[in-house]
Backbone and ligand atoms as CSV (ligand in chain L), in Angstrom:
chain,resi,resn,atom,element,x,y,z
A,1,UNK,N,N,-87.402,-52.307,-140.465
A,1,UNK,CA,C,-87.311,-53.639,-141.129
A,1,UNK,C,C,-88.503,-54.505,-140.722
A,2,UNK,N,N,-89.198,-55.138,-141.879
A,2,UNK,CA,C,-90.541,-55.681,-141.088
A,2,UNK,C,C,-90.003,-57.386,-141.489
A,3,UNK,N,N,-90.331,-58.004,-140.487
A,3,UNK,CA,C,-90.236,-59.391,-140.180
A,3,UNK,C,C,-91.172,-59.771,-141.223
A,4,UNK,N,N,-90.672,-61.236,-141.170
A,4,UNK,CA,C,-91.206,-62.180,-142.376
A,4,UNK,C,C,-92.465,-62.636,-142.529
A,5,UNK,N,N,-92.567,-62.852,-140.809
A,5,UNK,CA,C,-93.988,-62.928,-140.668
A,5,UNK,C,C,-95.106,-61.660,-141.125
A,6,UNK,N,N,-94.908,-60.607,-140.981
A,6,UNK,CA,C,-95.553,-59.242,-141.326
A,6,UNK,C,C,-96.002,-59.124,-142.816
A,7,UNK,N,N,-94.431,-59.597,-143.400
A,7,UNK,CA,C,-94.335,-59.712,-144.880
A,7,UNK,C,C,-95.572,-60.983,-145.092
A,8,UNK,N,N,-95.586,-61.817,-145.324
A,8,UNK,CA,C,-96.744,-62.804,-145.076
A,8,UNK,C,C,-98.231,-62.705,-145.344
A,9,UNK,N,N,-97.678,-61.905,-143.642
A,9,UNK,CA,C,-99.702,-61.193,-143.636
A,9,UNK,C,C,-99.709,-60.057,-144.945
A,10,UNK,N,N,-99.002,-59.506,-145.022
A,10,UNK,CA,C,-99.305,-58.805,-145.850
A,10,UNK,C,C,-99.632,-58.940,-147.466
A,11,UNK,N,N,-98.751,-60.059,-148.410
A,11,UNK,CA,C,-98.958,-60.512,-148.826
A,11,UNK,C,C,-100.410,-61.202,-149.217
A,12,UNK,N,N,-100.828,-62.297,-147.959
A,12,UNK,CA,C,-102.244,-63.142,-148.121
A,12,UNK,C,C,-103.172,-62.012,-148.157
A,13,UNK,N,N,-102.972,-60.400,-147.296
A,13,UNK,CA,C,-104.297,-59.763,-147.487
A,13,UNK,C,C,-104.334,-59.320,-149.133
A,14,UNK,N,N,-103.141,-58.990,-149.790
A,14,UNK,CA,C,-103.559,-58.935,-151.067
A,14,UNK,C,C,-104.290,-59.628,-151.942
A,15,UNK,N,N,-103.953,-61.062,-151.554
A,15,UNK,CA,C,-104.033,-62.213,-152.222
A,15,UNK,C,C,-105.532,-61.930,-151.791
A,16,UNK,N,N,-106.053,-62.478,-150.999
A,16,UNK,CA,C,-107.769,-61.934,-150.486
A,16,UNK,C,C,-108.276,-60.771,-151.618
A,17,UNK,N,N,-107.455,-59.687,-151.240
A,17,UNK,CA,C,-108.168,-58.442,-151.947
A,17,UNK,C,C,-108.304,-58.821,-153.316
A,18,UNK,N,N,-107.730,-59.565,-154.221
A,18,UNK,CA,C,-107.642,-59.752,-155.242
A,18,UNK,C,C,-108.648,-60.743,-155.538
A,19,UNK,N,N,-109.006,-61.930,-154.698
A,19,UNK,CA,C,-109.968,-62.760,-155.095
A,19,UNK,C,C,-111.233,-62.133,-154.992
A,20,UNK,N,N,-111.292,-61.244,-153.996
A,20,UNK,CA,C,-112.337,-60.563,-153.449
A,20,UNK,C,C,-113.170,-59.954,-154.944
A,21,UNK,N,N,-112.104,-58.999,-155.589
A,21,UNK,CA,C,-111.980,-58.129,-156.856
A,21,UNK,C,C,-112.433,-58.894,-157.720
A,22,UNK,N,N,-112.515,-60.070,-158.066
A,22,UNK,CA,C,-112.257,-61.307,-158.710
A,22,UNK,C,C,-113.552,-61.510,-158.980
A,23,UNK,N,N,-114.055,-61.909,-157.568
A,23,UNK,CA,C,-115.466,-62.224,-157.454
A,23,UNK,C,C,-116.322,-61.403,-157.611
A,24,UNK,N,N,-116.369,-60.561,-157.536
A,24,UNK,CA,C,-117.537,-58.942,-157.450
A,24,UNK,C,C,-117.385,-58.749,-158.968
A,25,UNK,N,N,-116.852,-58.553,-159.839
A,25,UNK,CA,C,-116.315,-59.082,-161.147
A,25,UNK,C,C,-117.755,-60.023,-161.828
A,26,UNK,N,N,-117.181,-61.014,-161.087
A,26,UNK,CA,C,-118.141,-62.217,-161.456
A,26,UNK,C,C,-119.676,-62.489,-160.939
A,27,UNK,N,N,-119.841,-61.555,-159.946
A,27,UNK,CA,C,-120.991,-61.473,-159.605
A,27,UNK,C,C,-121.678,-60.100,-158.908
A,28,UNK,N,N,-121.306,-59.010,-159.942
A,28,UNK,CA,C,-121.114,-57.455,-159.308
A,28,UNK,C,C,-122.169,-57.331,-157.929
A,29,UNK,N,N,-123.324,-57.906,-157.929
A,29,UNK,CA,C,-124.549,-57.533,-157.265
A,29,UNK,C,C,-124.473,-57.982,-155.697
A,30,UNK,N,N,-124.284,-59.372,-155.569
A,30,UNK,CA,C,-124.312,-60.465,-154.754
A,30,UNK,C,C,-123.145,-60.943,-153.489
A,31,UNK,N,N,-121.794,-60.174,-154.063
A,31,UNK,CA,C,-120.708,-60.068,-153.295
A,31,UNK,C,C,-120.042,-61.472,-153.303
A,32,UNK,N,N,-118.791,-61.708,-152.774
A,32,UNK,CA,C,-118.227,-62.737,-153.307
A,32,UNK,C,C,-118.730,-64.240,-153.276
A,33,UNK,N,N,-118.653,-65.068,-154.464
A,33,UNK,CA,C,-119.017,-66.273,-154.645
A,33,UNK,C,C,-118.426,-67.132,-154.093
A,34,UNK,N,N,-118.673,-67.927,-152.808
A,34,UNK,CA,C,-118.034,-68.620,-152.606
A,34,UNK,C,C,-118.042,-69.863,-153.543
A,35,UNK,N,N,-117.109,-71.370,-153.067
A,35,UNK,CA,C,-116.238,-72.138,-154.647
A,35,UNK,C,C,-117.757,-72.757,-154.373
A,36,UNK,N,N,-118.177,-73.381,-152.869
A,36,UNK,CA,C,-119.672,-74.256,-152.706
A,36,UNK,C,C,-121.162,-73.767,-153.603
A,37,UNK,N,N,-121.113,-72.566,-153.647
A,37,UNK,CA,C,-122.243,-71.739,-154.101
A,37,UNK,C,C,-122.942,-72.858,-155.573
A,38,UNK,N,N,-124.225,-72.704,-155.480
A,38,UNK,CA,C,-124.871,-73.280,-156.729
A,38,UNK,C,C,-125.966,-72.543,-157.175
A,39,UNK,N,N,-125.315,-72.480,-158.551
A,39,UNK,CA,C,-126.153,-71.596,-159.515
A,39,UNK,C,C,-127.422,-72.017,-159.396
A,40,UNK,N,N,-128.329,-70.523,-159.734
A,40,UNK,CA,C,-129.953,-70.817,-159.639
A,40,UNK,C,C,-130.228,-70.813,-160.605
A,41,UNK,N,N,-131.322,-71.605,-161.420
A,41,UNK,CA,C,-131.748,-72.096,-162.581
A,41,UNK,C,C,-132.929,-70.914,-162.414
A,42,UNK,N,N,-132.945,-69.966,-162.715
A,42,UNK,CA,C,-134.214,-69.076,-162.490
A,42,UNK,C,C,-135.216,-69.370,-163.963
A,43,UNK,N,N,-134.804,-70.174,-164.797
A,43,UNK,CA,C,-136.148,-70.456,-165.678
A,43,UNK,C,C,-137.087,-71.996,-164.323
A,44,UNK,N,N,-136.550,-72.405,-163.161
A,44,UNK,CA,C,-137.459,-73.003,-162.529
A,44,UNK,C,C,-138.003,-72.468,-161.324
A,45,UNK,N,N,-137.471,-71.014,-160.902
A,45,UNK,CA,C,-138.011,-71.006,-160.060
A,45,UNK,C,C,-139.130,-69.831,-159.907
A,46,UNK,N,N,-140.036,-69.754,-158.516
A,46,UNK,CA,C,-141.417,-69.143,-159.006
A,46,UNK,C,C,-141.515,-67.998,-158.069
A,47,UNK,N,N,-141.668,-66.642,-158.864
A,47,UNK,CA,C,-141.723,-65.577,-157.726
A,47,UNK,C,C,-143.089,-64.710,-158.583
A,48,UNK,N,N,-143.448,-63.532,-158.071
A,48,UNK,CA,C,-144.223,-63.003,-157.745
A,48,UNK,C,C,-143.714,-61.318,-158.283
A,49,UNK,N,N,-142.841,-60.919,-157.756
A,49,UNK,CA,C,-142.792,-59.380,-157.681
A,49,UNK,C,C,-141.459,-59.251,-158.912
A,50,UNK,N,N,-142.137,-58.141,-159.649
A,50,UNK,CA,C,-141.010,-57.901,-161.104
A,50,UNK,C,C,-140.009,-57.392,-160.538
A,51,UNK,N,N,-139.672,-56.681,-159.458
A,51,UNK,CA,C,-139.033,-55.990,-158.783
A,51,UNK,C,C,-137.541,-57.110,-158.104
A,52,UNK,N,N,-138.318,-57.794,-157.613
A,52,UNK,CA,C,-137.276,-59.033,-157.031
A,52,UNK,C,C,-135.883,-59.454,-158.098
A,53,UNK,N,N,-135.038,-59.087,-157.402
A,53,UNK,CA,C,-133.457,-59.163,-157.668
A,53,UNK,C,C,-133.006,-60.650,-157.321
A,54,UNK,N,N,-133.175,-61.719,-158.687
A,54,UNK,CA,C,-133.161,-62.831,-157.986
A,54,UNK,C,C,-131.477,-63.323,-158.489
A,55,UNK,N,N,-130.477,-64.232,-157.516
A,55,UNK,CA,C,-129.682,-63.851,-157.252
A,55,UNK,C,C,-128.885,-65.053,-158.181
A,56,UNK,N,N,-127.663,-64.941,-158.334
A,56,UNK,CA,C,-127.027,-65.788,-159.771
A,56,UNK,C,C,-126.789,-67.462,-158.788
A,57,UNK,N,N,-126.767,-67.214,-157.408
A,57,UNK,CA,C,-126.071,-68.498,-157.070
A,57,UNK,C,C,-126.638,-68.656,-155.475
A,58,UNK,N,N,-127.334,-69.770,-154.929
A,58,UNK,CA,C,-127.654,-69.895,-153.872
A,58,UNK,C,C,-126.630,-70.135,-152.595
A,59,UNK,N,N,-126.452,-69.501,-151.900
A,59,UNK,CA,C,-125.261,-70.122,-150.931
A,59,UNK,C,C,-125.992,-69.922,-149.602
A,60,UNK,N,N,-125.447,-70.782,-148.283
A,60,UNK,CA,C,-125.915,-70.548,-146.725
A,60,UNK,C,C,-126.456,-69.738,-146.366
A,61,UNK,N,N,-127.989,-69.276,-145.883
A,61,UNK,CA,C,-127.986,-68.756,-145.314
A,61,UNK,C,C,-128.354,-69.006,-143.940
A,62,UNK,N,N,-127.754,-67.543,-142.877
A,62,UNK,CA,C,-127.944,-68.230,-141.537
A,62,UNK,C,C,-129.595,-67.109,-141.124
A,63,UNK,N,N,-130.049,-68.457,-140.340
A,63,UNK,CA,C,-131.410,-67.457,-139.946
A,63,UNK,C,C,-131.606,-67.819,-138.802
A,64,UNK,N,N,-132.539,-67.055,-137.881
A,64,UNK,CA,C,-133.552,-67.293,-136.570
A,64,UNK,C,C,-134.514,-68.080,-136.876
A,65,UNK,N,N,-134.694,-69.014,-135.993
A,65,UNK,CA,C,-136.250,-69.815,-135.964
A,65,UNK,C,C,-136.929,-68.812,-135.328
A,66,UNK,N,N,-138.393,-68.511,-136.240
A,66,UNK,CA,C,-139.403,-68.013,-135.589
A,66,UNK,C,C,-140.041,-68.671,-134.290
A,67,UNK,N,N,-140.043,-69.967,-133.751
A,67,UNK,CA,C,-140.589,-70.529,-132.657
A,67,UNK,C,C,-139.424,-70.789,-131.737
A,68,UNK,N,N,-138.070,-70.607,-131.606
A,68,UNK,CA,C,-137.392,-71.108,-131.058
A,68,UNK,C,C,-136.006,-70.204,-130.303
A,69,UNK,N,N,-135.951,-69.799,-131.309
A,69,UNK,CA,C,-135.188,-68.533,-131.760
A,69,UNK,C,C,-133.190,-68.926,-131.917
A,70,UNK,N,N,-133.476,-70.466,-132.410
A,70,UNK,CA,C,-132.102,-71.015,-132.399
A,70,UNK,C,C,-131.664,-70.602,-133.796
A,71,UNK,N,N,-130.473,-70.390,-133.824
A,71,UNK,CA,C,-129.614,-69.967,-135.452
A,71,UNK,C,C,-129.481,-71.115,-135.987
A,72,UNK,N,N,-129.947,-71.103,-137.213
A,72,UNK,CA,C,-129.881,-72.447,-138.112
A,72,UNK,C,C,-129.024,-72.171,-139.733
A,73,UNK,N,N,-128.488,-72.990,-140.118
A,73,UNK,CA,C,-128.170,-73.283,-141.335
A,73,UNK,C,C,-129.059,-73.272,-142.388
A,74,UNK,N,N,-129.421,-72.644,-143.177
A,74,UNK,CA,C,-130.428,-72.753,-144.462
A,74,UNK,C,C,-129.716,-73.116,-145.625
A,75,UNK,N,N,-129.043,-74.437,-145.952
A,75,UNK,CA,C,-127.989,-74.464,-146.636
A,75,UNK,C,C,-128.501,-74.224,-148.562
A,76,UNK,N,N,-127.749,-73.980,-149.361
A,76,UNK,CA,C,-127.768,-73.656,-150.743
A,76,UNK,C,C,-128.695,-74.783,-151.042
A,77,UNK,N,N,-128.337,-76.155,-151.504
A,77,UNK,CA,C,-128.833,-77.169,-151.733
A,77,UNK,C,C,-130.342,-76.834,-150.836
A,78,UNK,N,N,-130.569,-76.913,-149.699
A,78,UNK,CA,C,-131.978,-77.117,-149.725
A,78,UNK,C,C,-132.639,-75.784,-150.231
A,79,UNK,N,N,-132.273,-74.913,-150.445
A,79,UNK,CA,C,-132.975,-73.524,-150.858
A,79,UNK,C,C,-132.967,-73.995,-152.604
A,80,UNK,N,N,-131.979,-74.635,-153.016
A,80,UNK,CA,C,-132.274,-74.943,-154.775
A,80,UNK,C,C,-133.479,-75.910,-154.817
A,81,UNK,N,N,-133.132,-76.608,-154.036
A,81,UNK,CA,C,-134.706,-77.800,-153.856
A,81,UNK,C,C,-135.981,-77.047,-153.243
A,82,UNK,N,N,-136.368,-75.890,-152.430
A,82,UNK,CA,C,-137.220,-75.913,-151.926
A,82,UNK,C,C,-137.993,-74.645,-153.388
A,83,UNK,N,N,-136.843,-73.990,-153.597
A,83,UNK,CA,C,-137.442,-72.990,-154.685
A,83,UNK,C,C,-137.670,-73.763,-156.282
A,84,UNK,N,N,-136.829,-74.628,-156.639
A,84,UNK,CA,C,-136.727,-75.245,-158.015
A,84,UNK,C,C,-137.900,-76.882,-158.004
A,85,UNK,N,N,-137.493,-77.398,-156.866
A,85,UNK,CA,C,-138.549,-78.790,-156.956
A,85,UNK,C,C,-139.758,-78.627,-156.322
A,86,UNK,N,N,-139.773,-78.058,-154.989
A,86,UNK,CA,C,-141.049,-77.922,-154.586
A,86,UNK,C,C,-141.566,-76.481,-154.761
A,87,UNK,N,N,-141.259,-75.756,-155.599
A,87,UNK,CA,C,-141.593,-74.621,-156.200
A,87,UNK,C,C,-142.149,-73.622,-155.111
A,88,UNK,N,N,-141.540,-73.723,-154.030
A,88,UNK,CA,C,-141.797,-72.658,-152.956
A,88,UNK,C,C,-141.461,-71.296,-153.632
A,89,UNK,N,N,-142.167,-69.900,-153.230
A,89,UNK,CA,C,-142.141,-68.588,-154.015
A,89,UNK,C,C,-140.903,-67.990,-153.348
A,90,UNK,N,N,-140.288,-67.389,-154.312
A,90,UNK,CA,C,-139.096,-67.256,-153.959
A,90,UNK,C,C,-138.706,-65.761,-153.452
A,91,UNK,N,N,-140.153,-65.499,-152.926
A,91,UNK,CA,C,-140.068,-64.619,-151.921
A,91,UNK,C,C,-140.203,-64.884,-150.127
A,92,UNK,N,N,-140.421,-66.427,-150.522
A,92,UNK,CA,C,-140.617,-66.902,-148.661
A,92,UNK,C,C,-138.716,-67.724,-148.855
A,93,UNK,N,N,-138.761,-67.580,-147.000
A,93,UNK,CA,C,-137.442,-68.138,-146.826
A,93,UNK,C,C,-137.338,-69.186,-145.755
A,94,UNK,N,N,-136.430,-69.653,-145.275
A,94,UNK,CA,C,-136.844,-70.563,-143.919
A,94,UNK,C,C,-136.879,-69.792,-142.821
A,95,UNK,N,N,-138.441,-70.313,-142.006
A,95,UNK,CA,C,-138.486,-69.238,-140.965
A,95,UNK,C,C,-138.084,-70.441,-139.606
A,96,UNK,N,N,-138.641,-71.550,-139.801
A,96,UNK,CA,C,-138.319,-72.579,-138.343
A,96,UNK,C,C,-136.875,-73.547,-138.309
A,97,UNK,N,N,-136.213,-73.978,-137.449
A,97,UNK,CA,C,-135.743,-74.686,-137.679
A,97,UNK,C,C,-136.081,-75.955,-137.784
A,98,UNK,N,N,-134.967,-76.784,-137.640
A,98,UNK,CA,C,-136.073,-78.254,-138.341
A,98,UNK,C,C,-136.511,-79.030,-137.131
A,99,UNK,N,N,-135.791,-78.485,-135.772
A,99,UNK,CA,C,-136.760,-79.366,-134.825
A,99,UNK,C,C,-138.186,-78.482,-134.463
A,100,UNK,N,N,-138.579,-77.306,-134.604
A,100,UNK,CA,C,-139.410,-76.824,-134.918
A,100,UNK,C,C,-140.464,-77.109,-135.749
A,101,UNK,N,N,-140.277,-77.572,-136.936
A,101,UNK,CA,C,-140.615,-77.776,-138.215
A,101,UNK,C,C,-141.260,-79.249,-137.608
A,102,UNK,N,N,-140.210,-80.289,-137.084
A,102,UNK,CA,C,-140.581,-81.389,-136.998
A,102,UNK,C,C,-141.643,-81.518,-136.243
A,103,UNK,N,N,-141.522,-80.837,-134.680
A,103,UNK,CA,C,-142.751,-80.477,-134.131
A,103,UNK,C,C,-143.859,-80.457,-134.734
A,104,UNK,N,N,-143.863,-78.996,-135.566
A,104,UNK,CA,C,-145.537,-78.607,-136.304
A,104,UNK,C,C,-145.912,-79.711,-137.098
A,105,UNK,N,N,-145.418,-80.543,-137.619
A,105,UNK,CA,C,-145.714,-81.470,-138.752
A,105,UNK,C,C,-146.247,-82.637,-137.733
A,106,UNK,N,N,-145.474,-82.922,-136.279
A,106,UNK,CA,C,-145.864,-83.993,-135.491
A,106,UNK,C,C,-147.110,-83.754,-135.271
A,107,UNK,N,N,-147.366,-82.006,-135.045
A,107,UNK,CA,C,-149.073,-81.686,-134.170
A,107,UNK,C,C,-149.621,-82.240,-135.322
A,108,UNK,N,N,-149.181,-81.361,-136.579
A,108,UNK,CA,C,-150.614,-81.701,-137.752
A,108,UNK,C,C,-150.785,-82.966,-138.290
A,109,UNK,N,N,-149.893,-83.790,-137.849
A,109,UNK,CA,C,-150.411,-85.347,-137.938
A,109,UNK,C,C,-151.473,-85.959,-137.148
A,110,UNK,N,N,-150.714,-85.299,-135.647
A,110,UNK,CA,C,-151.668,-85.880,-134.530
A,110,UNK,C,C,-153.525,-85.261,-134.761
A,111,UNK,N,N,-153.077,-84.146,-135.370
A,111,UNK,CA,C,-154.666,-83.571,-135.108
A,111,UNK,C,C,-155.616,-84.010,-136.700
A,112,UNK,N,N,-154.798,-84.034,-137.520
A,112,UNK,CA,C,-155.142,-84.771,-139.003
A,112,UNK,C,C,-155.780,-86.296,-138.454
A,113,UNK,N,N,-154.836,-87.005,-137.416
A,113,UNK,CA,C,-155.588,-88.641,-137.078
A,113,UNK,C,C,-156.530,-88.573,-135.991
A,114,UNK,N,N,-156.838,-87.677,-135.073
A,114,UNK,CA,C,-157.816,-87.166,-134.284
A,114,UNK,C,C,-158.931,-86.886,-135.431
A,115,UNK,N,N,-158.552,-85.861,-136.319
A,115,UNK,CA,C,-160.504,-85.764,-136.503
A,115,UNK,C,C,-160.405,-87.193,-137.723
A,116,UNK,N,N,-159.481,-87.660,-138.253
A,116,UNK,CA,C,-159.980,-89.181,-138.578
A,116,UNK,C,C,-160.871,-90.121,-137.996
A,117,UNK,N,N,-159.920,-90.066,-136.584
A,117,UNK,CA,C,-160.811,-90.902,-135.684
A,117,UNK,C,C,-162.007,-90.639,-135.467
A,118,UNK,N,N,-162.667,-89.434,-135.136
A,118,UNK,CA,C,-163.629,-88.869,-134.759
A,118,UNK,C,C,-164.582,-88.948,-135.734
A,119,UNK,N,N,-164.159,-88.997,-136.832
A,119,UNK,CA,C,-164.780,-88.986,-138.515
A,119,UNK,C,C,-165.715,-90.592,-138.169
A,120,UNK,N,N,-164.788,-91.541,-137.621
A,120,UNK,CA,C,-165.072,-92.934,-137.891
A,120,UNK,C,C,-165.836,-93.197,-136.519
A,121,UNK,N,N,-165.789,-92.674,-135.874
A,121,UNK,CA,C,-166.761,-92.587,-134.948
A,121,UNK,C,C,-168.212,-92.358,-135.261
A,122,UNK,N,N,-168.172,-91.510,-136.161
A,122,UNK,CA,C,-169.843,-91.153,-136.117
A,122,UNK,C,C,-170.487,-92.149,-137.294
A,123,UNK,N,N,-169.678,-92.805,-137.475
A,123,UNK,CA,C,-170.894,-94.219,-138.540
A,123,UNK,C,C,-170.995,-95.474,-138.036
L,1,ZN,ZN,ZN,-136.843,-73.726,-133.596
């Protein structure tokens, strides 16, 4: 005799298996859609290789910072903005995180107003 609770679990894993089924359905390639996911407008965005399998719906991804090596959030929304508005190739992905990021942008300011200065120096 299996308890109610058992009955339950057993139940919700169907219920899963079925949305699961559901989704692969709806997006055979890509694996299940989550409800957050946002469709990619691929007449805006810009790639390179005919080969590239570009994907029906942007969702989280998690990555390594190349300088840091902290796990970051690459959320949907900024991947629709970085590939659709600022037309980044949609074969690069996020490699830094953003205090990383903030860093490099601090140096290349500092060294952008250094040879300014230096510029205005010589007249
Ligand atoms: Zn980092």
């Amino acid at each position: 005799m299996k308890s109610g609770k058992q009955r339950k679990a057993e139940i919700k894993q169907s219920r899963l298996a079925r949305i699961a089924k559901h989704n692969r359905e709806i997006n055979p390639f890509k694996g299940p859609v989550p409800e957050w996911a946002i469709p990619v407008n691929a007449a805006e965005v810009v790639y390179h290789s005919m080969f590239l399998d570009i994907p029906l719906f942007y969702v989280d991804k998690e990555f390594a910072c190349k300088d840091c090596g902290k796990i970051e959030i690459w959320t949907a929304r900024q991947q629709k903005w970085w590939y659709e508005v600022a037309k980044g190739n949609f074969e690069t992905t996020a490699v830094r995180c953003r205090q990383c990021r903030d860093k490099r942008k601090a140096k290349r300011d500092a060294q952008k107003k250094h040879m300014e200065e230096i510029s205005n120096e010589s007249y």
